[in-house]
C-alpha positions as CSV (number, residue, x, y, z in Angstrom):
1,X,95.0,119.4,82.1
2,X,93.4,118.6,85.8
3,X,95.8,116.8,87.6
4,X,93.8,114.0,89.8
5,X,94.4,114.5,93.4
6,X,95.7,110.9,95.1
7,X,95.6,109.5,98.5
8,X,96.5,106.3,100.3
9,X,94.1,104.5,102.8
10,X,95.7,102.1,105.6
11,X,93.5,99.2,105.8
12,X,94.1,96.9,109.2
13,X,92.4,94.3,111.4
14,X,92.6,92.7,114.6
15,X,90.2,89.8,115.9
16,X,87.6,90.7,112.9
17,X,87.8,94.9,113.7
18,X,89.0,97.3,111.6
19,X,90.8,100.2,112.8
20,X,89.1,103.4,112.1
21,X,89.6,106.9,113.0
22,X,87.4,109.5,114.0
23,X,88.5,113.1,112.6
24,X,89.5,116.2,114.3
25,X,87.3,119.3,113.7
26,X,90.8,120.7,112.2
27,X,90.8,118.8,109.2
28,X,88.1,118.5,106.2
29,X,85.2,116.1,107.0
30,X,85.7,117.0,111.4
31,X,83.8,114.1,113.1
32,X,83.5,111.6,110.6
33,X,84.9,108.1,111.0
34,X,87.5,106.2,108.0
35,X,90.5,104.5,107.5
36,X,93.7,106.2,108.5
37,X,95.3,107.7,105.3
38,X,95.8,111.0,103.7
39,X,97.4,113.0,100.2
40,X,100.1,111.4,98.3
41,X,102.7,114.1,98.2
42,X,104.8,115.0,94.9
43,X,107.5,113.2,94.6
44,X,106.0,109.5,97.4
45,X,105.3,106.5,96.3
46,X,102.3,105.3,97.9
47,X,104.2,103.0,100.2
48,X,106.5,106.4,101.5
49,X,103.0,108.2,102.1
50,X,101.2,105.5,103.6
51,X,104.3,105.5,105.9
52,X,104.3,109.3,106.7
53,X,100.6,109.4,106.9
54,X,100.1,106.9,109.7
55,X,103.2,107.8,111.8
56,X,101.5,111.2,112.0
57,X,97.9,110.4,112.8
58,X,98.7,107.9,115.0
59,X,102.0,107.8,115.9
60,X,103.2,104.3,114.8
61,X,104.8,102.5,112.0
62,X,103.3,99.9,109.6
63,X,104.4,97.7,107.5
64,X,102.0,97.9,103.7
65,X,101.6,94.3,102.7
66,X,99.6,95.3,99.5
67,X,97.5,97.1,97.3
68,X,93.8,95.5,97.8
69,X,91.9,97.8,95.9
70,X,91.5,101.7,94.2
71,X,88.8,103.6,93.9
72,X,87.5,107.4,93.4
73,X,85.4,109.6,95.5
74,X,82.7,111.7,94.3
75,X,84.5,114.5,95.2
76,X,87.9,113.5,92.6
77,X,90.3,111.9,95.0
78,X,91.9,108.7,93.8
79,X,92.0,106.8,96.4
80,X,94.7,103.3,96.6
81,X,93.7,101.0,99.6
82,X,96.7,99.2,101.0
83,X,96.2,96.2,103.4
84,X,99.1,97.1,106.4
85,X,100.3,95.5,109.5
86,X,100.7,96.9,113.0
87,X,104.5,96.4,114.2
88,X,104.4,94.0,117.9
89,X,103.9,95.4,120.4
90,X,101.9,98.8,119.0
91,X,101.0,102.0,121.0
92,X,98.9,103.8,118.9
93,X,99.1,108.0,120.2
94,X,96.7,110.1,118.1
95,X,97.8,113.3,117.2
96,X,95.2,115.4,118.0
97,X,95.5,117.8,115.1
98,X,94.2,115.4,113.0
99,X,93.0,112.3,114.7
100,X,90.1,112.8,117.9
101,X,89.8,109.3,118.9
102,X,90.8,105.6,117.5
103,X,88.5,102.8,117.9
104,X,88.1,99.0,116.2
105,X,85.0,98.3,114.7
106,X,83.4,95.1,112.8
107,X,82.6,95.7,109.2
108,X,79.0,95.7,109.8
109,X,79.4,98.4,112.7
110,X,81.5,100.3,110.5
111,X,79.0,100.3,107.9
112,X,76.0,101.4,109.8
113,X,77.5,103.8,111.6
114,X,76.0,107.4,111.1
115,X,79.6,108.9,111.1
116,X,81.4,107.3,108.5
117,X,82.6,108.8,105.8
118,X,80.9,108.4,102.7
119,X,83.6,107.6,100.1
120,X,84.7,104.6,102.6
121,X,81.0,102.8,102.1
122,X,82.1,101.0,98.7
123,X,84.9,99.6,100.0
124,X,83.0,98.4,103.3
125,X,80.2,96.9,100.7
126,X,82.6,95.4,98.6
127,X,85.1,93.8,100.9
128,X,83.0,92.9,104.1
129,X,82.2,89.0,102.8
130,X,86.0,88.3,102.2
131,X,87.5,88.8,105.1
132,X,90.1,86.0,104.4
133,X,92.1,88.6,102.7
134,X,92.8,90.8,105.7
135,X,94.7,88.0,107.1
């Protein structure tokens, strides 16, 4: 039996942006903008990994406020979105083994950028007319 592979997504925003990474060319997908997130390892919640996930791509703790949404990519990676918040005040230090540069983008930038990764466009498509829940 295949087990599904499983991964967390930090979803934040500030003033109507969403933070977004772009990828270093030493990880899978190098140069593509998403969500901050990564692998659910044996034995995490998805809380613990959302935690360990964004403290080592950018350096910083969060705080998940909840599951907004799951979803699959076409490549087989369950994927659990989490709305998070940024601790005050927030110095966000990419670590440049995974993370090249961090930016804030609107949803509609996001969506029509020719970086993005592919398995974030349903979520952008889905969520970008209710932004009420995001804050």
């Amino acid at each position: 039996m295949r087990v599904e592979q499983q991964g967390v997504i930090a979803v934040t925003m500030r003033n109507d942006k969403l933070l977004v990474i772009r990828r270093s060319r030493f990880v899978i997908a190098p140069g593509k903008l998403c969500f901050p997130g990564g692998g659910i390892e044996p034995g995490e919640t998805p809380e613990q990994a959302l935690l360990r996930e964004f403290r080592e791509e950018l350096g910083e703790t969060i705080f998940p406020v909840r599951q907004i949404w799951e979803s699959s990519t076409e490549w087989g990676v369950r994927l659990y979105w989490w709305l998070v918040r940024l601790g005050k005040p927030f110095t966000l230090t990419p670590n440049p083994q995974e993370v090249e540069s961090v930016s804030w983008l609107s949803f509609a930038e996001l969506r029509e950028h020719p970086d993005l990764l592919s398995s974030n466009l349903p979520f952008l498509d889905l969520f970008a007319e209710r932004l009420e829940l995001f804050r």
